[in-house]
C-alpha positions in Angstrom: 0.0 0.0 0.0 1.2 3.5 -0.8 1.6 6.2 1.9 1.5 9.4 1.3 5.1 11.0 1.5 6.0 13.5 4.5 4.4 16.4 4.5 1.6 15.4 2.1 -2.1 15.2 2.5 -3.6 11.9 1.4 -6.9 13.5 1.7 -7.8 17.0 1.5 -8.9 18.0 5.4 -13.2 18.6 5.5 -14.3 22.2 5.4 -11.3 23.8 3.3 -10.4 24.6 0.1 -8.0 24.1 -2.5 -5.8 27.6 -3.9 -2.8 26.0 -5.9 -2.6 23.0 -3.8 -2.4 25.4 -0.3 -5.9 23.9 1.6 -7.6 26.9 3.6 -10.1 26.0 6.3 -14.0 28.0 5.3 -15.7 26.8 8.4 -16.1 30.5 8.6 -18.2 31.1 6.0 -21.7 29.4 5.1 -22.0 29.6 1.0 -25.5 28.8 1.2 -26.2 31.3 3.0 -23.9 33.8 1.9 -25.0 37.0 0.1 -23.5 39.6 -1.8 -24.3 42.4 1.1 -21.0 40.9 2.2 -18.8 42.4 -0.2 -19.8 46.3 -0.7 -19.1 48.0 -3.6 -18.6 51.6 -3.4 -20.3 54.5 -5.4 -17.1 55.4 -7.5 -16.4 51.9 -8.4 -20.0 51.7 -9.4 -19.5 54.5 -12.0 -16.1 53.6 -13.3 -17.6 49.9 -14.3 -20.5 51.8 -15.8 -18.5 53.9 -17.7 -16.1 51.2 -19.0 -18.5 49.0 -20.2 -20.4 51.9 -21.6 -17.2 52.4 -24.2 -17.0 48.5 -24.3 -19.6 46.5 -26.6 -18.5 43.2 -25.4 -18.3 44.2 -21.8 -21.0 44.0 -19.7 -19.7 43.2 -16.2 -16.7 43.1 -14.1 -15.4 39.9 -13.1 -13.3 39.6 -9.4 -11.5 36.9 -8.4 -8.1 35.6 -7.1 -5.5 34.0 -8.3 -2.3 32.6 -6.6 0.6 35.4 -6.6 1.8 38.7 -6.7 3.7 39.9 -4.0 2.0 38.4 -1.0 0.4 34.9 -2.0 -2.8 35.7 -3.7 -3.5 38.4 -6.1 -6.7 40.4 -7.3 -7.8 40.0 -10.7 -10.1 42.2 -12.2 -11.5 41.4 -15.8 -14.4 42.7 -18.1 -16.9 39.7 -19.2 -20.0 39.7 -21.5 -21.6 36.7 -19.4 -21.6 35.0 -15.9 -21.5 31.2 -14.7 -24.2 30.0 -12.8 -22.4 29.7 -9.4 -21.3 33.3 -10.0 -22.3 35.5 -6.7 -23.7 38.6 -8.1 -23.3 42.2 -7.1 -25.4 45.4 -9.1 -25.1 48.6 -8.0 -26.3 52.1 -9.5 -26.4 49.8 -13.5 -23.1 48.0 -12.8 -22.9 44.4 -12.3 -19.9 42.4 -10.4 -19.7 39.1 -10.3 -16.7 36.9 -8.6 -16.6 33.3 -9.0 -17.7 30.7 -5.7 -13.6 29.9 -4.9 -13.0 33.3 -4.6 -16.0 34.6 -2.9 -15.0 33.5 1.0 -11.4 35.7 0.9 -13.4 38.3 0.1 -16.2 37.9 2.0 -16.7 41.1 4.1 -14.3 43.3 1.8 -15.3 46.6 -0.1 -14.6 47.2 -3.6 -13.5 50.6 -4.5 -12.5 52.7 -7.5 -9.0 54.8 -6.7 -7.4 57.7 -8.9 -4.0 59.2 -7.7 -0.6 59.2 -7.9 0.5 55.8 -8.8 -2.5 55.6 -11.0 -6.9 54.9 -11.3 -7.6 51.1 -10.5 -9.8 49.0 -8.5 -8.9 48.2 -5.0 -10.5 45.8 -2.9 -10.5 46.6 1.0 -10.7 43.0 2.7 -10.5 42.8 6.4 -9.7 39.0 5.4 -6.0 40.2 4.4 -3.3 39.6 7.4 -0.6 41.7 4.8 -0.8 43.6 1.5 1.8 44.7 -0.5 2.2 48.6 -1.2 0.2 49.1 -4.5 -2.8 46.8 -2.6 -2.9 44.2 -5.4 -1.6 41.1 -3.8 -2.1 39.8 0.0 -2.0 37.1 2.4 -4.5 35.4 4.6 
């Protein structure tokens, strides 16, 4: 019979999930019963989607979700779509529609998405009180 080598996991622990093989415990978070009014998305960022996708004909909505890397572990990835999945969590405000995917949804949960013009330059930032760390421009963080 095989054993799993040191430091492996034979079988992924209950209640977690899976980021680039890294498991994360969500006992926290209840996706049933989670709803968008977890993650806020202010005014500014509401007009800024609404004007991109107003100058973008296959644009309708801004995608959020997180991907392994950047400077910290995980990064913020913010993409214009024309459609969502079905397990997409869905968040419309003032005409503009977010929606971020069901992996990404819990290291978000509670954060505030935000539109931010100055020095360094206009982008979306994403406030989350799940972050232990960020790195400087806010991009990238850890859990």
């Amino acid at each position: 019979m095989d054993r799993p080598r040191k430091g492996m996991i034979d079988k992924p622990p209950q209640d977690t999930i899976s980021i680039m093989g890294i498991y994360y415990n969500i006992n926290v978070f209840d996706l049933d019963d989670m709803t968008m009014t977890e993650v806020a998305l202010t005014d500014r960022a509401a007009q800024r989607i609404c004007e991109i996708v107003a100058n973008d004909k296959d644009a309708a909505m801004l995608r959020v979700s997180i991907d392994a890397g950047g400077c910290t572990g995980f990064q913020y990835n913010f993409v214009l779509v024309a459609s969502r999945d079905e397990s997409d969590y869905v968040l419309e405000k003032q005409g503009a529609m977010v929606v971020i995917d069901e992996v990404s949804l819990p290291l978000i949960a509670g954060s505030e998405i935000d539109f931010v013009d100055d020095l360094i330059g206009a982008n979306f930032k994403v406030n989350n009180p799940n972050a232990s760390e960020t790195c400087g421009c806010g991009v990238s963080f850890t859990l």
